[in-house]
VMD Tcl script that draws the C-alpha trace (Angstrom):
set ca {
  {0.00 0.00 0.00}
  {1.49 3.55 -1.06}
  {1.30 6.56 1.54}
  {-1.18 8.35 -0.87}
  {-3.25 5.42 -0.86}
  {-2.80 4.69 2.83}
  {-3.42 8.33 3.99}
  {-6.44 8.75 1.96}
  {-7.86 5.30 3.77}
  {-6.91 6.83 7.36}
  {-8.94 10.28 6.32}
  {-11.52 8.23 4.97}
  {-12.13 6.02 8.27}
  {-11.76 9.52 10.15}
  {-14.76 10.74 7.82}
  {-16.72 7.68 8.31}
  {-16.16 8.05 12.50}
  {-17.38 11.64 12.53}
  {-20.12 10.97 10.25}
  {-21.55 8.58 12.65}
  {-20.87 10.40 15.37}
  {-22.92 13.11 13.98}
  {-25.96 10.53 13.13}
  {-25.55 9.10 16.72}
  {-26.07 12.71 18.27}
  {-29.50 13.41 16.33}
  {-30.80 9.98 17.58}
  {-32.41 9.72 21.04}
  {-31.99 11.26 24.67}
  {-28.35 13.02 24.91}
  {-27.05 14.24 27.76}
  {-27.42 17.65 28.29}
  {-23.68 18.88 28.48}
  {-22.57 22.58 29.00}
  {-19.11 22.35 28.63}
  {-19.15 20.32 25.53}
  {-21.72 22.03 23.97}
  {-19.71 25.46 24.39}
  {-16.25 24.14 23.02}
  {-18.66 22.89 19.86}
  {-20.48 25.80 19.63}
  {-16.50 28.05 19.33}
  {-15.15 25.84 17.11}
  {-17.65 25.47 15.07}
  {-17.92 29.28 14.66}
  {-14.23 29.85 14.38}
  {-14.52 27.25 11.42}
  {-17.96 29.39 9.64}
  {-15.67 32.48 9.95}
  {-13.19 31.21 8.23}
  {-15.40 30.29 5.42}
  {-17.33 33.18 5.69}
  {-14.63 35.38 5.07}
  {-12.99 33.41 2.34}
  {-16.57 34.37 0.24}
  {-16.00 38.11 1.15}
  {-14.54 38.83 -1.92}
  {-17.33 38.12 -4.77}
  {-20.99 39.27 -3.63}
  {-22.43 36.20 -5.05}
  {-20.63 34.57 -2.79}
  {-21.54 36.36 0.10}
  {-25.13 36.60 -1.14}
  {-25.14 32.56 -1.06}
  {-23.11 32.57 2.59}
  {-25.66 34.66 3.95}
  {-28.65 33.04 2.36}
  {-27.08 29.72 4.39}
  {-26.46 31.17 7.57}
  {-29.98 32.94 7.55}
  {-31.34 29.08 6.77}
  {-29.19 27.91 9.34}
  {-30.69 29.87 12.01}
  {-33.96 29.35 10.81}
  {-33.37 25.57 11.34}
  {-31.92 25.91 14.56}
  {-34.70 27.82 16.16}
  {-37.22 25.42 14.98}
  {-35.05 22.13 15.95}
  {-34.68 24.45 19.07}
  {-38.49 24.67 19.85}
  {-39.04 20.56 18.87}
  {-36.07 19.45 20.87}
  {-37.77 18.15 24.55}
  {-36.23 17.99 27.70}
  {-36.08 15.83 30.53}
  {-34.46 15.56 34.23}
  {-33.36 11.75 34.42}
  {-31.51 11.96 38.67}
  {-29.48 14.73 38.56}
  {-28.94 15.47 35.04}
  {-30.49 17.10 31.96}
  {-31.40 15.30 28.37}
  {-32.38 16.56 25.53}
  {-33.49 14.75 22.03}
  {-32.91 16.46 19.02}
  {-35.89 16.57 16.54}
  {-33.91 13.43 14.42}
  {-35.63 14.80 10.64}
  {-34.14 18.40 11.12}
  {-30.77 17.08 12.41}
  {-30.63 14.60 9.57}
  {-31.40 17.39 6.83}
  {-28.59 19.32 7.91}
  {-26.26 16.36 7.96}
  {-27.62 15.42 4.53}
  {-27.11 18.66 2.86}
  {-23.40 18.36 4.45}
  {-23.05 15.03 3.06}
  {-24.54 15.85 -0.76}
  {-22.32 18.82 -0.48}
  {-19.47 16.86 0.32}
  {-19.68 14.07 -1.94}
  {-20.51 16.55 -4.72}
  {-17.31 18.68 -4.45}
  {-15.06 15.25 -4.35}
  {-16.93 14.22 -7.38}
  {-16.24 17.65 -9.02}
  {-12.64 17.33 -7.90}
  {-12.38 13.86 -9.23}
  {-13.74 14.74 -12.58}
  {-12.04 17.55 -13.03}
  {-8.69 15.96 -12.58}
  {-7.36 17.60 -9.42}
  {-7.51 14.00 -7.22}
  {-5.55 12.27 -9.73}
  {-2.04 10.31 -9.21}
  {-0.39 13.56 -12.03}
  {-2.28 16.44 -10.29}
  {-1.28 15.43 -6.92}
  {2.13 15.22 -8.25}
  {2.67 18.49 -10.13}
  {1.05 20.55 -7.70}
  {2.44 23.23 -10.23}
  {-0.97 25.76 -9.61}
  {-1.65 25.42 -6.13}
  {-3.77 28.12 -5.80}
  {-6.56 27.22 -8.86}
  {-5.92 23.75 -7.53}
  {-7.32 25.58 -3.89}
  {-10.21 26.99 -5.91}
  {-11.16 24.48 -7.08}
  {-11.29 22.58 -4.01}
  {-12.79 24.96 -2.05}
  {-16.04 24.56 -4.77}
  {-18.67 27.31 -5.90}
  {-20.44 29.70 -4.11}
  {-23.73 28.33 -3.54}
  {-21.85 25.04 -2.31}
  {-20.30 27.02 0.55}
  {-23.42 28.92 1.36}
  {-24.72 25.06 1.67}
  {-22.13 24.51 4.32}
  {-22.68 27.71 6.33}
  {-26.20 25.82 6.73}
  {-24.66 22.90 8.77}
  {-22.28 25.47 10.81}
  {-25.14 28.42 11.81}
  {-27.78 25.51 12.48}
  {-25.49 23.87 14.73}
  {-24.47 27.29 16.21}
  {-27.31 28.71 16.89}
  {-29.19 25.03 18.21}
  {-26.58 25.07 20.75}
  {-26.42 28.11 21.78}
  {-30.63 27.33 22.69}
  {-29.89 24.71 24.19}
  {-27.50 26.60 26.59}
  {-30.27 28.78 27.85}
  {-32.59 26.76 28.29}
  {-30.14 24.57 30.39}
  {-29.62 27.87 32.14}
  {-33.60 28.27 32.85}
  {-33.88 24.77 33.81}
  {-31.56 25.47 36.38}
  {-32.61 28.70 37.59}
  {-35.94 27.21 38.08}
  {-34.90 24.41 39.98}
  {-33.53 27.00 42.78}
}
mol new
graphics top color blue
foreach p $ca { graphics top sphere $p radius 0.5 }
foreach p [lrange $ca 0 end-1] q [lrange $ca 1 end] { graphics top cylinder $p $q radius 0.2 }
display resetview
């Protein structure tokens, strides 16, 4: 096995862990954790401003980045407001609404897939590509995809964002109520 073709199986099993991860946390009662939920929520916007302000510089762009985050939000105030809650002992749970959740992760996926078939296709995965590496930056273009494929993502990042961030304050009123 070559190191291209054993580093590309490593990402690929890393890919496949997250991805169920993600499916696991939209399925039934999760624990209702603060501190996790905060490190999420900041790295997940430090990623979306990164993206965000790599479409800064063409208004379509931005137009489509801000047409995602603005569906984003929309999603994550309505998963929000179907998520329950429940006090199991001592500690909070809360399940996700699982057809919202999996939307979101579907549009990531289809997004995802897409751009590595676009990037296949177009000849930047192959053995010679990967090799020449002679125009890194159309080759960084190109892999970062069109605009309306990054406003997709900005879905995933401000649903996931602003769900949390919910979530947070209502663990805070649960609390406060309690007392």
């Amino acid at each position: 096995m070559t190191q291209h073709l054993s580093t590309l199986v490593i990402i690929i099993v890393i890919f496949i862990f997250g991805i169920y991860r993600r499916v696991r946390r939209n399925i039934g009662w999760q624990e209702l954790h603060p501190r996790k939920l905060v490190i999420r929520t900041c790295i997940l916007f430090i990623i979306g401003l990164a993206l965000l302000s790599a479409g800064l510089t063409h208004p379509i762009s931005l137009t489509s980045d801000v047409a995602g985050i603005l569906v984003g939000i929309l999603l994550g105030y309505y998963g929000a407001a179907l998520t329950t809650f429940e006090k199991r002992e001592k500690h909070w749970y809360y399940r996700p609404n699982i057809w919202i959740g999996s939307t979101v992760t579907f549009i990531f996926l289809a997004r995802l897939i897409y751009r590595f078939y676009r990037m296949y296709t177009s000849g930047i995965l192959t053995d010679a590509a990967l090799q020449k590496q002679t125009n890194g930056y159309q080759n960084i273009s190109a892999a970062v995809g069109s605009s309306w494929t990054a406003g997709l993502l900005l879905i995933m990042f401000a649903y996931y964002i602003f769900y949390y961030l919910i979530l947070l304050k209502k663990k805070k009123h649960f609390t406060q109520t309690e007392n």
